[in-house]
C-alpha positions as CSV (number, residue, x, y, z in Angstrom):
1,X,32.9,-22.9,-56.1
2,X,34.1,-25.2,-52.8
3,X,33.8,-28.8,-52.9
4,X,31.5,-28.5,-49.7
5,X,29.3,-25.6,-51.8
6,X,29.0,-27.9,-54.5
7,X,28.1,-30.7,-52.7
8,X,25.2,-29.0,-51.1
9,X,24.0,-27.8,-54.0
10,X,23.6,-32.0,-55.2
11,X,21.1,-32.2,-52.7
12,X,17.2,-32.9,-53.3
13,X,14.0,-33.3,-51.1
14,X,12.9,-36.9,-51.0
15,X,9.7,-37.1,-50.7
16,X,9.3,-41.3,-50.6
17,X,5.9,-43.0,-50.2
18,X,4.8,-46.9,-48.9
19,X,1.2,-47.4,-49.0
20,X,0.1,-44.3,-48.6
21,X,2.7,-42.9,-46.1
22,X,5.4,-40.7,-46.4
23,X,9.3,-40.7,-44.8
24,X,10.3,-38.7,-42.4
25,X,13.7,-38.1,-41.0
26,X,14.6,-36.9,-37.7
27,X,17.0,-34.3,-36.2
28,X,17.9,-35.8,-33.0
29,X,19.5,-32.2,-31.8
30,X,16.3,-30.2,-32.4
31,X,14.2,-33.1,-31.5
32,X,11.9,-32.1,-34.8
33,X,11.4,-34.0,-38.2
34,X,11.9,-33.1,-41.9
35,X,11.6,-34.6,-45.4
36,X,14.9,-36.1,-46.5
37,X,17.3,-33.7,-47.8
38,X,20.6,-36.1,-49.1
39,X,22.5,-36.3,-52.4
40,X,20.9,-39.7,-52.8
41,X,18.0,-41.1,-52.1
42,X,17.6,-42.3,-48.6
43,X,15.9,-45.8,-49.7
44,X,17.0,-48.5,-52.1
45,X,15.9,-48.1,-55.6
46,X,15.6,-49.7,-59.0
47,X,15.4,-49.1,-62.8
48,X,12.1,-49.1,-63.0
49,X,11.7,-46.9,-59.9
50,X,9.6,-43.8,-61.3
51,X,11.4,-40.3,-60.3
52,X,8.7,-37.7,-59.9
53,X,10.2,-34.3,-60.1
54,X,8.5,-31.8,-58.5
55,X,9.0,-27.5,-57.9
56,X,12.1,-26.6,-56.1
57,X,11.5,-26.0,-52.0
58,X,13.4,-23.9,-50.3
59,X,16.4,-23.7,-53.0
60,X,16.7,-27.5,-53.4
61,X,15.6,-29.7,-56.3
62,X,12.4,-32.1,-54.5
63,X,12.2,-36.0,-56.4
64,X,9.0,-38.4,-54.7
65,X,9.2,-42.0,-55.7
66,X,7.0,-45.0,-54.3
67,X,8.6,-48.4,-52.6
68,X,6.4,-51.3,-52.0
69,X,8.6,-52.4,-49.1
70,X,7.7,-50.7,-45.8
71,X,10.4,-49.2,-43.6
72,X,10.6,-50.0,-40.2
73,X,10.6,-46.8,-38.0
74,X,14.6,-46.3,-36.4
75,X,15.7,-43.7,-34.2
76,X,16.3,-41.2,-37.4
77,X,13.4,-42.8,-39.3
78,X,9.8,-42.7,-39.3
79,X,7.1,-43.2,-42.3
80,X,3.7,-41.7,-41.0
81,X,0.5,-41.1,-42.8
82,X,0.3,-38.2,-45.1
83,X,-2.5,-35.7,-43.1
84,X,-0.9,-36.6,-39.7
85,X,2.4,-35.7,-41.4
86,X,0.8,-32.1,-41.0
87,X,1.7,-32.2,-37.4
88,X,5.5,-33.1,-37.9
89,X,7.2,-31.5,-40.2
90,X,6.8,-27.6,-41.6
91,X,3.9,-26.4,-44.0
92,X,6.2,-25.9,-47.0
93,X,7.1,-29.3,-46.8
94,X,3.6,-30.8,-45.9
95,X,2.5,-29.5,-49.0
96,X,5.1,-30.1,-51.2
97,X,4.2,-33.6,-49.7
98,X,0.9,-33.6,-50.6
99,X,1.3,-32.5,-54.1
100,X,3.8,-35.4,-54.8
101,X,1.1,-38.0,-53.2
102,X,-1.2,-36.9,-55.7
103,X,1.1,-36.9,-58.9
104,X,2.1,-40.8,-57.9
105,X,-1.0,-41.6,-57.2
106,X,-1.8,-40.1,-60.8
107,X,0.8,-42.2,-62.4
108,X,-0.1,-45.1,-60.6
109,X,-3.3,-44.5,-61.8
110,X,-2.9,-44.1,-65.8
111,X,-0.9,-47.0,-66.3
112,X,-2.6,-47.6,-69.5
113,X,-5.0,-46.2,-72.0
114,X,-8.8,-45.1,-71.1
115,X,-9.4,-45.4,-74.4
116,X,-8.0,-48.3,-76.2
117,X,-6.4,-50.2,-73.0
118,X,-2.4,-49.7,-74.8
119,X,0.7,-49.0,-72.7
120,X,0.7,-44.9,-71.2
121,X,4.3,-43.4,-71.9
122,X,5.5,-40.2,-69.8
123,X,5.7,-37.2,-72.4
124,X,6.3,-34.5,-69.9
125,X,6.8,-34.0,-66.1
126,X,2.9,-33.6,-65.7
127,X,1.2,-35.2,-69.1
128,X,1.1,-39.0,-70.7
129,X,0.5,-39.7,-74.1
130,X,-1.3,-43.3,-74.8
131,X,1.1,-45.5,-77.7
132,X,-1.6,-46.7,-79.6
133,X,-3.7,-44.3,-79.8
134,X,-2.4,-40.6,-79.1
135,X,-4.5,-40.0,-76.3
136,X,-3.2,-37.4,-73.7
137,X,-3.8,-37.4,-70.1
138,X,-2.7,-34.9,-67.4
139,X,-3.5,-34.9,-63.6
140,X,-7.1,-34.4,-62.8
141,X,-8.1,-32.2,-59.5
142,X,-11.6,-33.2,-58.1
143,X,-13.1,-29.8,-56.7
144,X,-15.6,-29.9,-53.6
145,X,-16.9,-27.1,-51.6
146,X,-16.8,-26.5,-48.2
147,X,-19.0,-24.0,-46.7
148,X,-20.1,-21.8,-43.7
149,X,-23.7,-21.3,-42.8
150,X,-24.5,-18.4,-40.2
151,X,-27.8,-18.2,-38.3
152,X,-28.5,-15.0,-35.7
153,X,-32.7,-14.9,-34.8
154,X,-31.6,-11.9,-32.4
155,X,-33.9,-8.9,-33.3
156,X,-31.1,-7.1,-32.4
157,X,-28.5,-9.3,-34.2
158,X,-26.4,-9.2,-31.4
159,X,-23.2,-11.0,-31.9
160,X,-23.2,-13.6,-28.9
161,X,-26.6,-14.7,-30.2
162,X,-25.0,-15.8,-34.0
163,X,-25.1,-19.7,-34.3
164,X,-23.5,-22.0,-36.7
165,X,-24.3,-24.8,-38.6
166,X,-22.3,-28.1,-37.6
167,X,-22.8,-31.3,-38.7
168,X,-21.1,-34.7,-38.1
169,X,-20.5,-36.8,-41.3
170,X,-20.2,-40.3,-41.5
171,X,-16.4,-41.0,-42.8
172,X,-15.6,-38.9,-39.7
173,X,-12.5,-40.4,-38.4
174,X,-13.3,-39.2,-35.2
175,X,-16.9,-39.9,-34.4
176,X,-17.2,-36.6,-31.7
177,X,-16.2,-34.7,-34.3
178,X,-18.5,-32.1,-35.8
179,X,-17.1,-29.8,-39.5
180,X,-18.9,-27.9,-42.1
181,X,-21.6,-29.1,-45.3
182,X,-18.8,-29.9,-47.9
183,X,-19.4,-32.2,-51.2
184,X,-18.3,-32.6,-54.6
185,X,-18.9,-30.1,-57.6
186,X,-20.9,-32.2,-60.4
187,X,-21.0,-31.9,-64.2
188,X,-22.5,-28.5,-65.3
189,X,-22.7,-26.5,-62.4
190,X,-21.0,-23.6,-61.2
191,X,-19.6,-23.6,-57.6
192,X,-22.3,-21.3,-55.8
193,X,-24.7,-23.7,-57.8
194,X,-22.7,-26.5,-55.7
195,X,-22.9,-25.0,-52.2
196,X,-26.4,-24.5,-52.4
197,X,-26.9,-28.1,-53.7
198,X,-25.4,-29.8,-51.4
199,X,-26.8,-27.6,-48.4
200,X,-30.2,-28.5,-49.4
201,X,-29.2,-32.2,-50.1
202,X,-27.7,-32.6,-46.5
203,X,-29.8,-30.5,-44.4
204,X,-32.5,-29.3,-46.2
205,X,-31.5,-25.8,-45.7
206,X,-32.3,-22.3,-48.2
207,X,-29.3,-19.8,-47.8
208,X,-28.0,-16.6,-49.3
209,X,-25.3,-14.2,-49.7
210,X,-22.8,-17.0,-50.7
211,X,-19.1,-15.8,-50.6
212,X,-15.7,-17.0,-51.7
213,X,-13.1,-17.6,-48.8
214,X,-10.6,-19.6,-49.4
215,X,-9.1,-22.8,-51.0
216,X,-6.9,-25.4,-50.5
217,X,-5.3,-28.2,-51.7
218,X,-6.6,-32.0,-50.1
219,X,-4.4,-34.8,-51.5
220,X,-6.9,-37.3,-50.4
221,X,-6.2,-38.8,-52.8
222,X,-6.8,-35.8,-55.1
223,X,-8.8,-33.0,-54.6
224,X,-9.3,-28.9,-53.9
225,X,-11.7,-27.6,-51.0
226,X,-13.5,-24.4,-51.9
227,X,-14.3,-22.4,-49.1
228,X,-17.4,-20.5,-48.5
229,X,-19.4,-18.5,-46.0
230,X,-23.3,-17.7,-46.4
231,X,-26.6,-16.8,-44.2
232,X,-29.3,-19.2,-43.6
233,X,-32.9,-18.3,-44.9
234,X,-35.6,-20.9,-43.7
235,X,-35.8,-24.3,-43.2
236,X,-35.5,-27.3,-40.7
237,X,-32.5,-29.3,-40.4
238,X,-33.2,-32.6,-41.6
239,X,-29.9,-34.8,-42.4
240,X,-29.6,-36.8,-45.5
241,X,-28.9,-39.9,-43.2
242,X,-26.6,-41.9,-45.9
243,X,-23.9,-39.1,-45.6
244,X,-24.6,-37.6,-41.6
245,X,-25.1,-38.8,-38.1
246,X,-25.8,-35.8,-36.3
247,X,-25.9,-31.8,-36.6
248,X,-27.3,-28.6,-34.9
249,X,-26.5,-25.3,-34.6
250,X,-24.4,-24.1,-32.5
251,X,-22.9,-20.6,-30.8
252,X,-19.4,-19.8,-29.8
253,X,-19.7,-20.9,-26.5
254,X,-20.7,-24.1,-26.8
255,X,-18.8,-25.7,-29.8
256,X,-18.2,-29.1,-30.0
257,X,-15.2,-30.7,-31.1
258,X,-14.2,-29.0,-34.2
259,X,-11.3,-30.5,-37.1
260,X,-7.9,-29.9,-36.6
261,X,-6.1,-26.8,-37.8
262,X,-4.9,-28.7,-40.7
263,X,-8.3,-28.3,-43.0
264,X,-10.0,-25.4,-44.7
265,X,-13.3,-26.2,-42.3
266,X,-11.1,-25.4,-38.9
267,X,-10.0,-22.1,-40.4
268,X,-13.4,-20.9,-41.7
269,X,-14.4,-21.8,-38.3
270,X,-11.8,-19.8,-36.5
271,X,-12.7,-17.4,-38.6
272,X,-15.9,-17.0,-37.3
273,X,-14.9,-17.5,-33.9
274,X,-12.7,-14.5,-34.2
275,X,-15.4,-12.0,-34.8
276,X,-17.4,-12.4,-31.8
């Protein structure tokens, strides 16, 4: 093997977080950024710097690691928040990025015991074992659903008359924005149990015919959305005001502002979209 083979071969995906960002590199040629591919990693580091390995991407070994000191952007540099990262730098990457945000925040996270408080010590790539006590942790994934409610009163059930149900929730970054009913799966229940839960809970809605789409992972900080479509039966809308501002049904011509193509609710809504 060639010195230059070799040498590519040493090279990793640096996947390097600051407060909740991530690093990105730029290719002044192509104009377009990346995740850091070097032999080394492209910030300083210490001894007690924790090296996350992650899967391989794209042939090449991937490391994330944290700093505390924020970098200031430079003509090849630029740290940007995680979900805008979406917009910068390819899917494979994105969410290679996103699973290494969640396995620091996890080890950020289980510092120490849950159970007697003693020092946590790494035992595998993915799992802690507690000193004192033997206890073993691993990353935990918080499942929510996310689902699609169809409404068509047309005798005739024509197409252009189907509506959808839209709402505007509270934590919306965007306040124009409108997505789908989505919340957290709780203790003892099974998903289709969820979605109709949280349907009633937020808009006081009966539905049926409740279908698996899709999933996806949402490293904010550490969760799966669990996609689903169904048909509305009865009811009024009426908002659970602590969680919503606004909602309505609404047909294809007349959408509001919808989330970006980034989340699971954008693509059940193209979806739908689609087969009018």
């Amino acid at each position: 093997m060639n010195f230059k083979k070799q040498k590519e071969m040493e090279k990793k995906y640096w996947f390097v977080f600051c407060s909740g960002c991530v690093l990105l590199i730029k290719d002044n040629e192509k104009d377009t950024y990346s995740i850091p591919l070097s032999d080394t990693p492209p910030t300083a580091t210490h001894d007690w710097t924790v090296m996350q390995e992650l899967p391989e991407l794209n042939g090449y070994p991937c490391v994330a690691y944290s700093i505390n000191t924020p970098i200031e952007d430079t003509e090849n540099l630029k740290t940007i928040g995680l979900r805008e990262s979406y917009n910068y730098i390819p899917e494979s990457q994105y969410l290679m990025a996103g699973k290494a945000s969640q396995l620091l925040y996890w080890d950020a996270s289980t510092k120490y015991c849950g159970v007697c408080g003693a020092p946590m010590k790494r035992s595998t790539v993915i799992s802690k074992t507690c000193t004192n006590c033997g206890k073993e942790v691993w990353p935990q994934v918080a499942p929510a659903i996310i689902v699609r409610i169809l409404r068509n009163d047309s005798p005739t059930k024509d197409k252009n008359e189907e509506q959808i149900l839209l709402v505007s929730a509270r934590n919306f970054r965007r306040s124009t924005m409108y997505g789908l009913v989505a919340g957290f799966l709780e203790t003892g229940e099974t998903l289709e149990q969820c979605v109709e839960r949280e349907v009633a809970e937020e808009v006081g809605l009966k539905i049926k015919n409740i279908k698996y789409f899709a999933s996806q992972p949402w490293p904010y900080p550490s969760g799966v959305m669990i996609g689903f479509t169904a048909e509305y039966v009865s009811g009024d809308i009426k908002l659970q005001e602590e969680e919503l501002t606004r909602g309505g049904w609404f047909k294809r011509d007349n959408l509001p502002q919808i989330p970006d193509k980034l989340s699971i609710a954008r693509r059940l809504i193209d979806d739908w979209i689609q087969q009018g």
